[in-house]
KEGUKOL-259373 format. One record per residue (C-alpha): residue number from 1; residue in three letters; x, y, z. Coordinates in steps of 0.05 Angstrom, whole numbers, m for minus. Layout:
! KEGUKOL-259373
r pos = NUM&code = ALA&x = X&y = Y&z = Z .
...
! end
This chain:
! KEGUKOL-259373
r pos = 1&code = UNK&x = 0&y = 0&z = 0 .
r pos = 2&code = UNK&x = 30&y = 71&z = m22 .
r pos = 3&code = UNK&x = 50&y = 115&z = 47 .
r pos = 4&code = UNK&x = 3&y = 166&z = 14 .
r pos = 5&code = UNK&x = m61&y = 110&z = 40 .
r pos = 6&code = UNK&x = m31&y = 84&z = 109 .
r pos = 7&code = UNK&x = m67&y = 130&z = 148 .
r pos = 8&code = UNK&x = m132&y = 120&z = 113 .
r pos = 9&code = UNK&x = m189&y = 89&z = 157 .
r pos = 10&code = UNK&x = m246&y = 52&z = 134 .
r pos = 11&code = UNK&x = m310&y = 77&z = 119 .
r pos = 12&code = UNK&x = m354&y = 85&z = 177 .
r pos = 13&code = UNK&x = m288&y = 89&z = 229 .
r pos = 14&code = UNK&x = m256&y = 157&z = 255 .
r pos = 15&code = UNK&x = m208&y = 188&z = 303 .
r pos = 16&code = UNK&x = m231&y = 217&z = 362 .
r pos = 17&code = UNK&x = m186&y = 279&z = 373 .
r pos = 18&code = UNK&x = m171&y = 320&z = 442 .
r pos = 19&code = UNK&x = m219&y = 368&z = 421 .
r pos = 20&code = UNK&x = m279&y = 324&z = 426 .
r pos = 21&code = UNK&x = m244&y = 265&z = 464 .
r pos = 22&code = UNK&x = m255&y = 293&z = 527 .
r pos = 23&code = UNK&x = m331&y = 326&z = 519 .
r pos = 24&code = UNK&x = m343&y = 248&z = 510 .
r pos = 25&code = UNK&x = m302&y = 214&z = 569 .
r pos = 26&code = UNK&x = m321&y = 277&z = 610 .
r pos = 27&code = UNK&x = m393&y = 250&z = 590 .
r pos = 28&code = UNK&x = m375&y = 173&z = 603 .
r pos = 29&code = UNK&x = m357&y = 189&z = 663 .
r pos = 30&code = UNK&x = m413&y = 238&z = 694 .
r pos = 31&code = UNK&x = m458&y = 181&z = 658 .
r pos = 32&code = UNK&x = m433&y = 114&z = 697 .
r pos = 33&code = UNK&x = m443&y = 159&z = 763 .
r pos = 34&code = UNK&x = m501&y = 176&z = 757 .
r pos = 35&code = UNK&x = m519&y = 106&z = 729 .
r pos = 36&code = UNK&x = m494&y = 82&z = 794 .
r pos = 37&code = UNK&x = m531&y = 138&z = 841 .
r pos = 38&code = UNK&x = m593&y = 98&z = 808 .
r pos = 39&code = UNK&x = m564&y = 23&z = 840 .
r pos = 40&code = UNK&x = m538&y = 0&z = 761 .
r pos = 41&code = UNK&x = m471&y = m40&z = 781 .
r pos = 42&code = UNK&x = m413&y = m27&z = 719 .
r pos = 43&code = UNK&x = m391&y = m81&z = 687 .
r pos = 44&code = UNK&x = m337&y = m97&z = 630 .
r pos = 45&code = UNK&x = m341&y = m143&z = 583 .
r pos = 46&code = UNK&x = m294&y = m178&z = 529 .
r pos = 47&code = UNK&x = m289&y = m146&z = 459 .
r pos = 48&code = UNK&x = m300&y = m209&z = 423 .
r pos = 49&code = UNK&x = m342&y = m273&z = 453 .
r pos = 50&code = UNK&x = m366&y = m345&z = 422 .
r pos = 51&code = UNK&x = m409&y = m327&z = 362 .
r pos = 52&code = UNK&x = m455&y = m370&z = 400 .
r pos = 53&code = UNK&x = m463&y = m324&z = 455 .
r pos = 54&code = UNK&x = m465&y = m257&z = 416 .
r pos = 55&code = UNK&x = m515&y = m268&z = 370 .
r pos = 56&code = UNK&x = m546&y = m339&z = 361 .
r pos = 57&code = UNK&x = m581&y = m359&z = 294 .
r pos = 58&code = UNK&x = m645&y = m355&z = 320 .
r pos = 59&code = UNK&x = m702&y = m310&z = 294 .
r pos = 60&code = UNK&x = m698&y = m270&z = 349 .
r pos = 61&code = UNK&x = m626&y = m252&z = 339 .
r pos = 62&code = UNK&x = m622&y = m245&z = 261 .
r pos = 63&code = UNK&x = m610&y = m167&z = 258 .
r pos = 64&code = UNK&x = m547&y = m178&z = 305 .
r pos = 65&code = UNK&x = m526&y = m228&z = 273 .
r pos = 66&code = UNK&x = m519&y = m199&z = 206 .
r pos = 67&code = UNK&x = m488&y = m135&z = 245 .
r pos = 68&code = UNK&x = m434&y = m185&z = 270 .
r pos = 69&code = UNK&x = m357&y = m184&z = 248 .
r pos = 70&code = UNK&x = m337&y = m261&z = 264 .
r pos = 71&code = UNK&x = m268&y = m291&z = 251 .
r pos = 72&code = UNK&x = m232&y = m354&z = 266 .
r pos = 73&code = UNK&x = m208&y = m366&z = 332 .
r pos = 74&code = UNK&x = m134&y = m385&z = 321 .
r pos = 75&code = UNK&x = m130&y = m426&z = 389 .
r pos = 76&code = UNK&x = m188&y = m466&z = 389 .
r pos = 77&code = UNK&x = m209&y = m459&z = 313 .
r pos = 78&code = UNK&x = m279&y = m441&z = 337 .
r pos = 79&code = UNK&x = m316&y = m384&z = 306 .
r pos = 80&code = UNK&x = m315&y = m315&z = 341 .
r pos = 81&code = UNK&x = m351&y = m251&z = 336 .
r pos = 82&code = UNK&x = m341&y = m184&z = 346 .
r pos = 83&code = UNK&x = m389&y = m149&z = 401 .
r pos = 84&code = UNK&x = m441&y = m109&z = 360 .
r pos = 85&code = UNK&x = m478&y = m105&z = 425 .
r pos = 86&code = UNK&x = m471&y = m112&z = 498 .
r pos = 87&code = UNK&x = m535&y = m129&z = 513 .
r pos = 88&code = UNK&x = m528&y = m203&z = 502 .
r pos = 89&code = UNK&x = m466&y = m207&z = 545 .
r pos = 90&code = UNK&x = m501&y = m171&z = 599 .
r pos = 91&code = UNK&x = m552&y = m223&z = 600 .
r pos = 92&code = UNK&x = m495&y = m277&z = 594 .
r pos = 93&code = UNK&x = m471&y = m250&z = 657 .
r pos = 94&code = UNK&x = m541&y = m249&z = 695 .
r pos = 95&code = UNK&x = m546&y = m313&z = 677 .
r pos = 96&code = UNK&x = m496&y = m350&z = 688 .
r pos = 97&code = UNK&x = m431&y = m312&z = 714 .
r pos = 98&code = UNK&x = m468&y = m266&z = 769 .
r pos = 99&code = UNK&x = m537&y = m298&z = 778 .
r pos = 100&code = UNK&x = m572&y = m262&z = 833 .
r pos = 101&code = UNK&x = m647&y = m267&z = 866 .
r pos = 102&code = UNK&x = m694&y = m215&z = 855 .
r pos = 103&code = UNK&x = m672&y = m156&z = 805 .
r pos = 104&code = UNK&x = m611&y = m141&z = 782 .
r pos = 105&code = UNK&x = m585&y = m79&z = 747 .
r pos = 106&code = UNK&x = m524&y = m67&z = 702 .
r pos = 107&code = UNK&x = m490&y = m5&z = 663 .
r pos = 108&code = UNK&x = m434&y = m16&z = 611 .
r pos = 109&code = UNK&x = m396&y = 25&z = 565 .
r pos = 110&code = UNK&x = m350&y = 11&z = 513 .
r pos = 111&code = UNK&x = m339&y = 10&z = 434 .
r pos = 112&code = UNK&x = m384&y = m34&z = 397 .
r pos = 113&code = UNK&x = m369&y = m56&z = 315 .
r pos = 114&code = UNK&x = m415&y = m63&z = 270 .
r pos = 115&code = UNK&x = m410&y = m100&z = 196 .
r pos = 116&code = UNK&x = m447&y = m37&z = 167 .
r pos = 117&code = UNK&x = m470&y = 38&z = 197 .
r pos = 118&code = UNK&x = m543&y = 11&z = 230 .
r pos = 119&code = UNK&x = m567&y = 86&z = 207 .
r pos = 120&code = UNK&x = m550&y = 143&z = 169 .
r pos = 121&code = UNK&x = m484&y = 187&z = 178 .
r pos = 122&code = UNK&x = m474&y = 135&z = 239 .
r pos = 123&code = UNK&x = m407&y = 106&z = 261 .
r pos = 124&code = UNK&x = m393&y = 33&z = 250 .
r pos = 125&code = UNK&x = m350&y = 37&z = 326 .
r pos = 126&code = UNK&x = m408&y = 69&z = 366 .
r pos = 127&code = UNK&x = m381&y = 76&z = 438 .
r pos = 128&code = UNK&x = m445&y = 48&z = 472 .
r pos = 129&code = UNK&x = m465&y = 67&z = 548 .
r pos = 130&code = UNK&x = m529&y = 32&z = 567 .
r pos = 131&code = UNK&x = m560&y = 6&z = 625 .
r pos = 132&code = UNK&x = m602&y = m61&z = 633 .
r pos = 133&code = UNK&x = m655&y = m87&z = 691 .
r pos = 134&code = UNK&x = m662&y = m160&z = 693 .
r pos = 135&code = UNK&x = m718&y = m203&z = 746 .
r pos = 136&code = UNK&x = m776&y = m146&z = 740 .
r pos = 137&code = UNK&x = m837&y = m151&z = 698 .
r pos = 138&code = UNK&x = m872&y = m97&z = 721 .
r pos = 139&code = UNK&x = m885&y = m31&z = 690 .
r pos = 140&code = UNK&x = m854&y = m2&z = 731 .
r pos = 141&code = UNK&x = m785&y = m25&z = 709 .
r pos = 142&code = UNK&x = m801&y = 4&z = 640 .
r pos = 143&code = UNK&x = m821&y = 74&z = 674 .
r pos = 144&code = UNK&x = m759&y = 68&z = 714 .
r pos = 145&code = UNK&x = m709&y = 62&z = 640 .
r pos = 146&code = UNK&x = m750&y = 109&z = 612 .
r pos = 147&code = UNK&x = m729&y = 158&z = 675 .
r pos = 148&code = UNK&x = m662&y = 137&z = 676 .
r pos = 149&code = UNK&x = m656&y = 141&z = 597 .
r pos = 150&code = UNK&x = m685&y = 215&z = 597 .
r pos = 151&code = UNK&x = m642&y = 238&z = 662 .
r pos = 152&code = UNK&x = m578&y = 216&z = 621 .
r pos = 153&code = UNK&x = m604&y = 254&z = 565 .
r pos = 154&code = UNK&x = m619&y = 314&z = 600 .
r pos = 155&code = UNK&x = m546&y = 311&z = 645 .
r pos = 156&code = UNK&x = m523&y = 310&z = 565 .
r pos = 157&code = UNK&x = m545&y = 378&z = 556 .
r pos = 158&code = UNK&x = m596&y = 355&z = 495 .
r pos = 159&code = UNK&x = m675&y = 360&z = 531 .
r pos = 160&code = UNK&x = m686&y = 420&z = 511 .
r pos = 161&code = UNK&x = m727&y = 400&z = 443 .
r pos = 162&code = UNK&x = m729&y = 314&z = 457 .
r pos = 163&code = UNK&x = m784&y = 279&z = 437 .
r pos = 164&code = UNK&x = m802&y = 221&z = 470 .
r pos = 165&code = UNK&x = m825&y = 170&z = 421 .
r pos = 166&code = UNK&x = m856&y = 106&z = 456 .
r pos = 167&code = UNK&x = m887&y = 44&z = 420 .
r pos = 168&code = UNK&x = m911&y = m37&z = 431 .
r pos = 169&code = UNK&x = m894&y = m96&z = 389 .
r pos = 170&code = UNK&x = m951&y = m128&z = 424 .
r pos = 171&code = UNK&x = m1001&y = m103&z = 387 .
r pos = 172&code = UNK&x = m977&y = m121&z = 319 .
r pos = 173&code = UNK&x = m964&y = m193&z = 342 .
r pos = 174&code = UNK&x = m1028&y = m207&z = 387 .
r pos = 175&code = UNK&x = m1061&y = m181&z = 321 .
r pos = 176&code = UNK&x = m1015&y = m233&z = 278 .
r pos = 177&code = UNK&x = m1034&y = m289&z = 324 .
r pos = 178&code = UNK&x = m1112&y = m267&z = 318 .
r pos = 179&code = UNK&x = m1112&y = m272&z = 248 .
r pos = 180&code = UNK&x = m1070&y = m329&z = 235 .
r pos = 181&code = UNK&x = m1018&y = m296&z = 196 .
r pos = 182&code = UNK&x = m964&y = m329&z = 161 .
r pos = 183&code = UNK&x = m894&y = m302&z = 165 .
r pos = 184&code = UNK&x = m887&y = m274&z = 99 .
r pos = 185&code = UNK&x = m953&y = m236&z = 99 .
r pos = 186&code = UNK&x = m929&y = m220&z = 178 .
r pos = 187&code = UNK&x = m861&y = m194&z = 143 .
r pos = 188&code = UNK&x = m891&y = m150&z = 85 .
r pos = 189&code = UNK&x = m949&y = m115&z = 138 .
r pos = 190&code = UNK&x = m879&y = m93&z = 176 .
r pos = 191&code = UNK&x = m853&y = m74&z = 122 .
r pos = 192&code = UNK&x = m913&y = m30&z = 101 .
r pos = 193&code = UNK&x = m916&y = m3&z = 172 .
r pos = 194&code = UNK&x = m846&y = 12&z = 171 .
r pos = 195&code = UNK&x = m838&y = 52&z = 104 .
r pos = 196&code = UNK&x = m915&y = 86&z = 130 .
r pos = 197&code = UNK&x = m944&y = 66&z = 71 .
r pos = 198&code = UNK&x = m1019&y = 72&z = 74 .
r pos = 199&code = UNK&x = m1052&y = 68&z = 6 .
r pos = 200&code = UNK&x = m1009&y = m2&z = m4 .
r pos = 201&code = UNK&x = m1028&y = m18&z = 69 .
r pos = 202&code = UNK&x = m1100&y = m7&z = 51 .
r pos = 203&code = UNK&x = m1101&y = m50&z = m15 .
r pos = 204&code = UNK&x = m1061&y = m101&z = 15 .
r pos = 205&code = UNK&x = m1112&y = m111&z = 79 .
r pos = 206&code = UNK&x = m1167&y = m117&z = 46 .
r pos = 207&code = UNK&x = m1167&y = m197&z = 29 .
r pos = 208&code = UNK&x = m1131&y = m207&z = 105 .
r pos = 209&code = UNK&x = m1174&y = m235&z = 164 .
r pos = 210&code = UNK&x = m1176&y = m180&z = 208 .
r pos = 211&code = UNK&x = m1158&y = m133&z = 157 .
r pos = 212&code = UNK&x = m1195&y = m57&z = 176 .
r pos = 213&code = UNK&x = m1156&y = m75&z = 242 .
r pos = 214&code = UNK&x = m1091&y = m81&z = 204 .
r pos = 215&code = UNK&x = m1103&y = m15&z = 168 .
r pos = 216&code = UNK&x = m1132&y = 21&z = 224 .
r pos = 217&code = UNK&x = m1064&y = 3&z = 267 .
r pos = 218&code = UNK&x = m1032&y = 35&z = 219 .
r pos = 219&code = UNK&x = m1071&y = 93&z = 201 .
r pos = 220&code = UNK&x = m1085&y = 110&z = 274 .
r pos = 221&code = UNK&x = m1020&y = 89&z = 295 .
r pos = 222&code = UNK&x = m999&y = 159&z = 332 .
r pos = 223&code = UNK&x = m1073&y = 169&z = 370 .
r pos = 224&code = UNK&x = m1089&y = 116&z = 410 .
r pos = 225&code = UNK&x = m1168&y = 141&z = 421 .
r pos = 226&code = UNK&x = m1183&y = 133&z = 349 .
r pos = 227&code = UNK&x = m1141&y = 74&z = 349 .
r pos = 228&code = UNK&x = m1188&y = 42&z = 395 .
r pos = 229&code = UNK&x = m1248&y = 76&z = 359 .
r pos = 230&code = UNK&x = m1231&y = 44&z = 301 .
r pos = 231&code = UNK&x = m1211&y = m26&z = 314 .
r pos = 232&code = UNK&x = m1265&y = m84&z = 321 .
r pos = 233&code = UNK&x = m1299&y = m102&z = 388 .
r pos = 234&code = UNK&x = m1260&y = m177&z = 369 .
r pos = 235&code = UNK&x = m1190&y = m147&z = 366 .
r pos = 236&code = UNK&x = m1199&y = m102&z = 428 .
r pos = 237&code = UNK&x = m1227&y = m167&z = 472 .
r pos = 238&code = UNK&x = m1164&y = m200&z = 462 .
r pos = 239&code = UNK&x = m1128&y = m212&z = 521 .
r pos = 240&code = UNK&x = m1062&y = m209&z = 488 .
r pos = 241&code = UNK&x = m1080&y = m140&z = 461 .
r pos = 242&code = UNK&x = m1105&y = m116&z = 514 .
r pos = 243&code = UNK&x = m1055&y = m127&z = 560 .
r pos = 244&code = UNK&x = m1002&y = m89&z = 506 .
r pos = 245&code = UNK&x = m1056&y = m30&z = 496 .
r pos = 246&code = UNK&x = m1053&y = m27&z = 573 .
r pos = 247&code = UNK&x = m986&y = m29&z = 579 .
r pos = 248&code = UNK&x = m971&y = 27&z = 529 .
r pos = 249&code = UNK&x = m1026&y = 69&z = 561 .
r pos = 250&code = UNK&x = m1011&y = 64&z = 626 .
r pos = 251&code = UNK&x = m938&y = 75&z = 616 .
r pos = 252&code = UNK&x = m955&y = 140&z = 574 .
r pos = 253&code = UNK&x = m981&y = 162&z = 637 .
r pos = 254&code = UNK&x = m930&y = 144&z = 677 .
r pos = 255&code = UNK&x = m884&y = 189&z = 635 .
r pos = 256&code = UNK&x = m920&y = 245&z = 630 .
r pos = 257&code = UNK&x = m933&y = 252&z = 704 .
r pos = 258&code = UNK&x = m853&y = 254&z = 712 .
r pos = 259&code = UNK&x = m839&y = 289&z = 655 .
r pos = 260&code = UNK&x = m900&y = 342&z = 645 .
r pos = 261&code = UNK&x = m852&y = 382&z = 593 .
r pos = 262&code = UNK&x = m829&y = 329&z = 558 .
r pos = 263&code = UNK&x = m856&y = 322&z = 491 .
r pos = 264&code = UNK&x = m880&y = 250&z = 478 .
r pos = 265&code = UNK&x = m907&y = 212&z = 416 .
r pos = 266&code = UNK&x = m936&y = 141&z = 404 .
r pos = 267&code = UNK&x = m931&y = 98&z = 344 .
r pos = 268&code = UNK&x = m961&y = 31&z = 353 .
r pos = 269&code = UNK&x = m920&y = 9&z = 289 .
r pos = 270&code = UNK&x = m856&y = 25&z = 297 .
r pos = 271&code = UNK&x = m827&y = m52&z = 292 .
r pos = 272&code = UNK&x = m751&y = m34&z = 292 .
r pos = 273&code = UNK&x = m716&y = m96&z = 315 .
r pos = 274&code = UNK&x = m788&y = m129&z = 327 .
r pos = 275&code = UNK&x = m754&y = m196&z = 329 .
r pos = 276&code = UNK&x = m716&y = m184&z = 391 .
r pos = 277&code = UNK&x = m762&y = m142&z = 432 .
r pos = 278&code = UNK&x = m826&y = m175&z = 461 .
r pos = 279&code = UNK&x = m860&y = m117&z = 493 .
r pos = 280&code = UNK&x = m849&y = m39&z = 506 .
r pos = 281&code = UNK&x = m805&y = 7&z = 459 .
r pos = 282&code = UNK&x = m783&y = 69&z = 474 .
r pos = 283&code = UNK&x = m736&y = 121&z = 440 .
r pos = 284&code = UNK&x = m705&y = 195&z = 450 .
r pos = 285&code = UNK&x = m707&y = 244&z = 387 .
r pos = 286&code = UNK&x = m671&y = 313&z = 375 .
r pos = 287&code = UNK&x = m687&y = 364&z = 326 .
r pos = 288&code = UNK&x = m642&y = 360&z = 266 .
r pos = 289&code = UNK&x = m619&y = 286&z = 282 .
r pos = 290&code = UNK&x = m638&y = 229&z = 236 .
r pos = 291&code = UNK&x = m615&y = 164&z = 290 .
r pos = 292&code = UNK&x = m648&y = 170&z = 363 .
r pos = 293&code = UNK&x = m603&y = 193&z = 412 .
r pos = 294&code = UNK&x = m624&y = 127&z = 457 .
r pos = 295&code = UNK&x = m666&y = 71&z = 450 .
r pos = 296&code = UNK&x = m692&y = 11&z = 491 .
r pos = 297&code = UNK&x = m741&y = m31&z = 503 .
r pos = 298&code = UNK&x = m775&y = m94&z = 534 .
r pos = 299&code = UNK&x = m728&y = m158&z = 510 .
r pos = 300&code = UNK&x = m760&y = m217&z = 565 .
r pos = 301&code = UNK&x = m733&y = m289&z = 559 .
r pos = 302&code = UNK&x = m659&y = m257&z = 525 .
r pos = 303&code = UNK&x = m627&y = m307&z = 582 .
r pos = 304&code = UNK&x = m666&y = m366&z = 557 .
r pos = 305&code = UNK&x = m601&y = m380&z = 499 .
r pos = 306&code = UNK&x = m554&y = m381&z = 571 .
r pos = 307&code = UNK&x = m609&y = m427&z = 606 .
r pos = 308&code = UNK&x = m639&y = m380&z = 649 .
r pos = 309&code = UNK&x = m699&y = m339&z = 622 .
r pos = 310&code = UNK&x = m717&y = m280&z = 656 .
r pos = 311&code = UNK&x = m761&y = m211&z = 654 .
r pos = 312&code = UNK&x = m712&y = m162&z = 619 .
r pos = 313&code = UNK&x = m714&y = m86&z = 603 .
r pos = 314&code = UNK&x = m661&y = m26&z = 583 .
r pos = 315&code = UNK&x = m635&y = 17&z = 536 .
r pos = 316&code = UNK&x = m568&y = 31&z = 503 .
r pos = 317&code = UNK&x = m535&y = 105&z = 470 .
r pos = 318&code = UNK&x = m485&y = 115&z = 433 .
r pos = 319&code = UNK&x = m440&y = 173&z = 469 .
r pos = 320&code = UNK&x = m409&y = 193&z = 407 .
r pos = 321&code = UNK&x = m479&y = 215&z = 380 .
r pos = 322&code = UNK&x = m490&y = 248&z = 439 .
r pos = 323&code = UNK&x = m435&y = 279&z = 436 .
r pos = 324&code = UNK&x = m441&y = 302&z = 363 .
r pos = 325&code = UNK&x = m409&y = 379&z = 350 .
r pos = 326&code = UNK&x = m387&y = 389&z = 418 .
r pos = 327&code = UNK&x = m328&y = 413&z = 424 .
r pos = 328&code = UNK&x = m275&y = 439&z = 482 .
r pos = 329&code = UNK&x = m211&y = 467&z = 487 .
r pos = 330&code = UNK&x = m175&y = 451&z = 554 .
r pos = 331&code = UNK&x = m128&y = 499&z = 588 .
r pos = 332&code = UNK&x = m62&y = 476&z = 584 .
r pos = 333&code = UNK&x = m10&y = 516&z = 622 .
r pos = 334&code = UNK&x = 57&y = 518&z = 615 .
r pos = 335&code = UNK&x = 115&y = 513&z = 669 .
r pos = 336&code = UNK&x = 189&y = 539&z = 654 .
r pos = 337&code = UNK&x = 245&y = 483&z = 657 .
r pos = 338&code = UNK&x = 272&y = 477&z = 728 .
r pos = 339&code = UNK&x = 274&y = 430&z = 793 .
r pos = 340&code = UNK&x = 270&y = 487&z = 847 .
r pos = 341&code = UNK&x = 232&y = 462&z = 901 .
r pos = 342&code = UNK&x = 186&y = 520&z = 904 .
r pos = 343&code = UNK&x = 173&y = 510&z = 824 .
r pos = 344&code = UNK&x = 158&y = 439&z = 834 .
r pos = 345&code = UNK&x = 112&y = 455&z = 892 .
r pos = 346&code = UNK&x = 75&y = 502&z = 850 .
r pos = 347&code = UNK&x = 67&y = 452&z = 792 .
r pos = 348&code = UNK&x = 44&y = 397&z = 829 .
r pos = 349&code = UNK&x = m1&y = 449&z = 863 .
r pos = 350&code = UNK&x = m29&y = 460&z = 809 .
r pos = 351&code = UNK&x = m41&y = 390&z = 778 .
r pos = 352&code = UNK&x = m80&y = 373&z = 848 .
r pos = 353&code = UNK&x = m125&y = 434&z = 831 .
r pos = 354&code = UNK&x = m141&y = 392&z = 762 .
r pos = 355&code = UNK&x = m100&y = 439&z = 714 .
r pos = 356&code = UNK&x = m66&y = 416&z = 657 .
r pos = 357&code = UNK&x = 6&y = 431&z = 673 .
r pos = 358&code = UNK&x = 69&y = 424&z = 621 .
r pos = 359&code = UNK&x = 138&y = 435&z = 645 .
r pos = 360&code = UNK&x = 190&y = 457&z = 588 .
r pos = 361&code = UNK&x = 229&y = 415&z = 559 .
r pos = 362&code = UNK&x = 313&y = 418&z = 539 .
r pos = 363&code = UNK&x = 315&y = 480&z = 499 .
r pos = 364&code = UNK&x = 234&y = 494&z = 488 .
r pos = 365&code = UNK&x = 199&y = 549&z = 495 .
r pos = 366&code = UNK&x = 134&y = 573&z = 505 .
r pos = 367&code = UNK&x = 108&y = 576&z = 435 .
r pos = 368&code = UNK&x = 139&y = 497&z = 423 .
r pos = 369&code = UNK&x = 59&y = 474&z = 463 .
r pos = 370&code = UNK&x = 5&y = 477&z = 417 .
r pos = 371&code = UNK&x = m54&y = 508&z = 440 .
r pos = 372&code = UNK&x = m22&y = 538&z = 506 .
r pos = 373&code = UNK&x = m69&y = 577&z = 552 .
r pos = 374&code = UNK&x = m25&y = 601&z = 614 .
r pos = 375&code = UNK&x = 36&y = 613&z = 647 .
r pos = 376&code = UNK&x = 65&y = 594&z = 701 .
r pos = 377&code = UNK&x = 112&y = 659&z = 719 .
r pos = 378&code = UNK&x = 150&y = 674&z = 773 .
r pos = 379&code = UNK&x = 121&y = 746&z = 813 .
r pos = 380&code = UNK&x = 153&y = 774&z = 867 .
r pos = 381&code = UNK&x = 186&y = 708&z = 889 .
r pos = 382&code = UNK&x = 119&y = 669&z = 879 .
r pos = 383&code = UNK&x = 103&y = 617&z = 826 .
r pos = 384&code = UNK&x = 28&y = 650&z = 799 .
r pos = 385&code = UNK&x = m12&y = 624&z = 739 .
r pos = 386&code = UNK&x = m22&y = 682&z = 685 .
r pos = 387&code = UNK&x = m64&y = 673&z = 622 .
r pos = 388&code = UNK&x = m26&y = 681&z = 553 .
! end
């Protein structure tokens, strides 16, 4: 490869530079505190894993699959994968490396890889922070993500302006199950839901069992009173459906009694990742942003691939996202060259205080630091701190 291509990275992979480096870790950091003010222990986990724990080849798992990198193991020539999520090692780790009675709550963050960007103008290295509540299926645990999810957001900087956006695969699938769907015609209705296409929605329900209550779950997907206007007495007796119309409703509620600002939205057909969740989705939106700046949901039974199956909820972000066109410059000062005791003193002084402090070096001088802010002079016999 010519020298004029070494430094070259591949699509979808950038540098993090000083700059913006420390807007995120000053971020990370700020995050997993207050993550753990809220009882979510930190955990690390390994880069790469057993592609059978990161993304098995069941339905459920298909989207992380294909989002996998996987190479060969050269010690045990078994097949290994790249984390594209740390979800599924979380719950590896509630099941069977930390199993605990009762509820259990994690936080993680670290740099993810991903075959191909999962959105546009995304990063295929997010560095994902995200927080996970195993052993609770109550709504509560949802309301309590939701909480955490917006609190992170807001300690961020980037409420001002959010919208909420909360959904239910439950509907879609009690609804499937009514009408004895098979998973083709299951896969084009998501499809039409997803691309919000309702004159093909409308020609395409009318031969389906159940079919105005196909197109009115699309059509009324945002407004949940003409939602329930509009669908059949049948649908709405369903137990399955009404237990996920409850859910969403009552969770609404929930919200908007904590956050009374907060703007919040519903759309009943928003299936991203409907394989893998089984219940509640939720997601944070900015103005001007095309990918959410979080997103969770309800994922129960994720343990069952480990042997233990239990409730699960949470929610992951990517901090560079969050993180997106902020920018700081640090102050840096600069020390003269010297190992007077009263110098050092001052220097290391200084550094306790949390400054930035360089000492000359050899024959330097104060315009050899970049992007210099003070100076460390010497007035009247005492070290001081003067801005350039």
């Amino acid at each position: 490869m010519p020298i004029s291509e070494t430094w070259l990275l591949p699509d979808g992979v950038a540098d993090v530079l000083p700059e913006q480096a420390q807007v995120i870790e000053k971020l990370r950091r700020t995050a997993l505190d207050f993550l753990a003010s809220r009882g979510y222990q930190l955990v690390y986990t390994p880069f790469i894993e057993y592609i059978e724990s990161l993304s098995s080849l069941s339905e459920s798992n298909q989207d992380l699959d294909l989002a996998t990198f996987k190479v060969i193991d050269q010690l045990s020539g078994r097949l290994l994968g790249v984390r594209a999520d740390m979800t599924p090692q979380v719950a590896r780790i509630d099941a069977h490396v930390h199993p605990v009675n009762g509820v259990a709550r994690y936080c993680y963050a670290g740099t993810v890889l991903h075959t191909k960007p999962q959105g546009f103008n995304t990063t295929r290295a997010p560095l994902q922070l995200g927080a996970e509540l195993f052993g609770s299926d109550s709504i509560d645990a949802d309301v309590e993500l939701i909480d955490v999810m917006l609190n992170l957001i807001e300690t961020a900087g980037l409420v001002d302006g959010v919208h909420l956006d909360l959904g239910h695969v439950g509907l879609f699938r009690s609804l499937v199950k009514h009408a004895g769907l098979n998973k083709v015609t299951e896969s084009h209705l998501s499809d039409l839901y997803q691309r919000k296409a309702l004159p093909e929605l409308a020609e395409f329900t009318k031969e389906l069992k159940s079919g105005s209550d196909f197109y009115a779950l699309g059509r009324y997907a945002s407004d949940l009173d003409a939602l329930q206007t509009n669908l059949s007495a049948e649908i709405l007796a369903d137990v399955s459906f009404k237990d996920a119309l409850s859910t969403l409703t009552e969770t609404l509620r929930e919200i908007q009694l904590r956050w009374p600002a907060l703007d919040i939205g519903v759309d009943v057909v928003e299936l991203r990742s409907y394989h893998y969740h089984t219940g509640l989705m939720y997601a944070v939106y900015a103005p001007n942003r095309a990918a959410p700046l979080a997103q969770g949901g309800r994922y129960d039974g994720i343990g069952e691939h480990f042997g233990r199956a239990r409730p699960a909820t949470g929610f992951s972000c990517d901090l560079y996202s969050l993180c997106a066109g902020q920018y700081s410059q640090a102050e840096k000062v600069v020390a003269p060259k010297g190992t007077e005791q009263q110098l050092q003193n001052a220097i290391a002084t200084a550094r306790k205080q949390g400054l930035s402090v360089i000492q000359l070096l050899g024959n330097d001088e104060l315009n050899s630091v970049p992007n210099a802010t003070h100076k460390m002079v010497s007035v009247a016999g005492e070290w001081v701190i003067q801005k350039i």
